[in-house]
N, C-alpha and C positions, 0 to 999 in steps of 0.2 A: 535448767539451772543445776539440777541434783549432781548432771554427767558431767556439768563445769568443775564443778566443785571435784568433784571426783578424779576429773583429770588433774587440778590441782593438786591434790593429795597422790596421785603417782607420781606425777613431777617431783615433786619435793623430796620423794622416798628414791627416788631414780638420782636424782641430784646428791644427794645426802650418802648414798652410797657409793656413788662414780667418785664425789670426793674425798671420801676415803681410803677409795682405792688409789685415788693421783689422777685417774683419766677422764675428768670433769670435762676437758674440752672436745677429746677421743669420742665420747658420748652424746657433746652437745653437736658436730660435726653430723652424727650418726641420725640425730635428732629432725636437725635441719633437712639432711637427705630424706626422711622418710617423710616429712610436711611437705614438700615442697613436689615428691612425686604424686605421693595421695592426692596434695590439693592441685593438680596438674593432669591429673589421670583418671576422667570422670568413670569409667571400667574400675578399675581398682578400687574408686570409694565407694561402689556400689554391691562391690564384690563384700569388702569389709563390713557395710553397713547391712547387710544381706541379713532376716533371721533364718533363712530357711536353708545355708548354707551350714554345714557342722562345723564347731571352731576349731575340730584338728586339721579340717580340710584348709581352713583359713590360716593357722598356725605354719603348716608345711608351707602351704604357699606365700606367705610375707617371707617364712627363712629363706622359701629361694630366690625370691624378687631381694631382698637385702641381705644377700648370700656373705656381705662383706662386712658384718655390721662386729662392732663390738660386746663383748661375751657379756657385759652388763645388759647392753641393749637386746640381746638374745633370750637374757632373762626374762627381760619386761615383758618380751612376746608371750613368755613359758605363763606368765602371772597374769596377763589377760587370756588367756587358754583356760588356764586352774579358774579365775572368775568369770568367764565368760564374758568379756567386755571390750573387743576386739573392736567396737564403731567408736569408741572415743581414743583411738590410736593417735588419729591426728591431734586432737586438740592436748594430748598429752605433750608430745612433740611440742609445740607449739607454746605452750605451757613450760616446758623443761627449757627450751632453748630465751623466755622471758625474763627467767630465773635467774638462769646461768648469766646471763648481761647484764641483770643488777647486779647481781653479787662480783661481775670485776668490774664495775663502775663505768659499763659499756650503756647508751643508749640510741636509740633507733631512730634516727630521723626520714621521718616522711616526707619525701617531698614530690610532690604533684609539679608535673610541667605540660608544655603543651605539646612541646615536640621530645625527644630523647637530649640528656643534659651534655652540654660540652662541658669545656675546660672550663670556659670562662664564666658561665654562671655556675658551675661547681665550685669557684671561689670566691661568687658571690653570696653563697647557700653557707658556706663554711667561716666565712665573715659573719651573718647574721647568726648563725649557730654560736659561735662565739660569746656574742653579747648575749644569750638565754639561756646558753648551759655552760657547766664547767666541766662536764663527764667528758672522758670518750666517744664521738661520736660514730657512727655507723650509718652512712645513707643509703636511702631505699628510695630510688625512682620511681614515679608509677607516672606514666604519661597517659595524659587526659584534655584529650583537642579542646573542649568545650568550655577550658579556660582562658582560649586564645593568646596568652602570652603570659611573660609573668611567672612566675611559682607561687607552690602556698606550699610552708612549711610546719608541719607538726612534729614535735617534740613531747612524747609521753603527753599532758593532758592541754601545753601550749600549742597557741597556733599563733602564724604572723600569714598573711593570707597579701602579698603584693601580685595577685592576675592582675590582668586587664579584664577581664572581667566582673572582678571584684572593683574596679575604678569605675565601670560602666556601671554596673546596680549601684554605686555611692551618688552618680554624677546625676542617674537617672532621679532618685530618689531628692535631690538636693535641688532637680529643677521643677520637679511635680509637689515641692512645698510652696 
């Protein structure tokens, strides 16, 4: 909970100074890259989450793995080095890029299918999105067979849940009363 918070509190301070500078988005790009190898590259989060590794050894090493990143973002590394707090990297990321989409009116759509989305249900996803949000949306795939058809979409704390698997456990439930 403590390192949640915590990341919270970089996030914020990371955000609050990228936009000051103007390169809020420059950062949050920087962001997303560095979430997305970590939580992609089970070596790396282990290398990061290591104690018995030193943080300057882990410091040089993220700057050359993210040799391209932004001098904000460079900082951030410099400031979990001075704190020694180099395992909650990701979630700050992660954290920073949450931020940065509320504040331009962006939200995240999840959406679960069973196989990878075409056209045509991406315009069915984007209809239903319609009618529950009025933000920007942004969709995020995550395919999951054990739905057997169907999507289930989430929307920050909404859900609309049309599986056929979700019609199965209703149909089930509705002939065992």
């Amino acid at each position: 909970m403590a390192s949640t918070r915590a990341a919270i509190r970089y996030a914020k301070a990371i955000l609050d100074l990228a936009n000051s500078k103007g390169i809020a988005e420059a950062v949050n790009n920087d962001m997303k890259s560095i979430a997305s190898t970590i939580g992609g590259n089970e070596e790396l989060s282990t290398f990061i989450q290591s104690p018995t590794i030193k943080v300057e050894v882990k410091e040089s090493a993220l700057l050359e793995v993210f040799a391209n990143i932004n001098g904000v973002t460079k900082g951030l590394f410099h400031l979990l080095f001075e704190n020694k707090r180099f395992e909650i990297l990701e979630a700050i990321s992660l954290e920073y890029s949450k931020l940065f989409d509320e504040g331009n009116g962006t939200e995240v759509a999840k959406v679960t299918t069973a196989i990878a989305m075409d056209a045509d249900l991406e315009a069915k996803v984007l209809a239903k999105i319609a009618t529950l949000s009025d933000k920007k949306i942004t969709i995020e795939n995550v395919v999951d067979p054990s739905i057997i058809g169907g999507f289930i979409l989430r929307i920050g704390d909404q859900q609309y849940n049309a599986s056929v698997a979700n019609r199965l456990q209703v149909l089930k439930r509705e002939l065992s009363n």
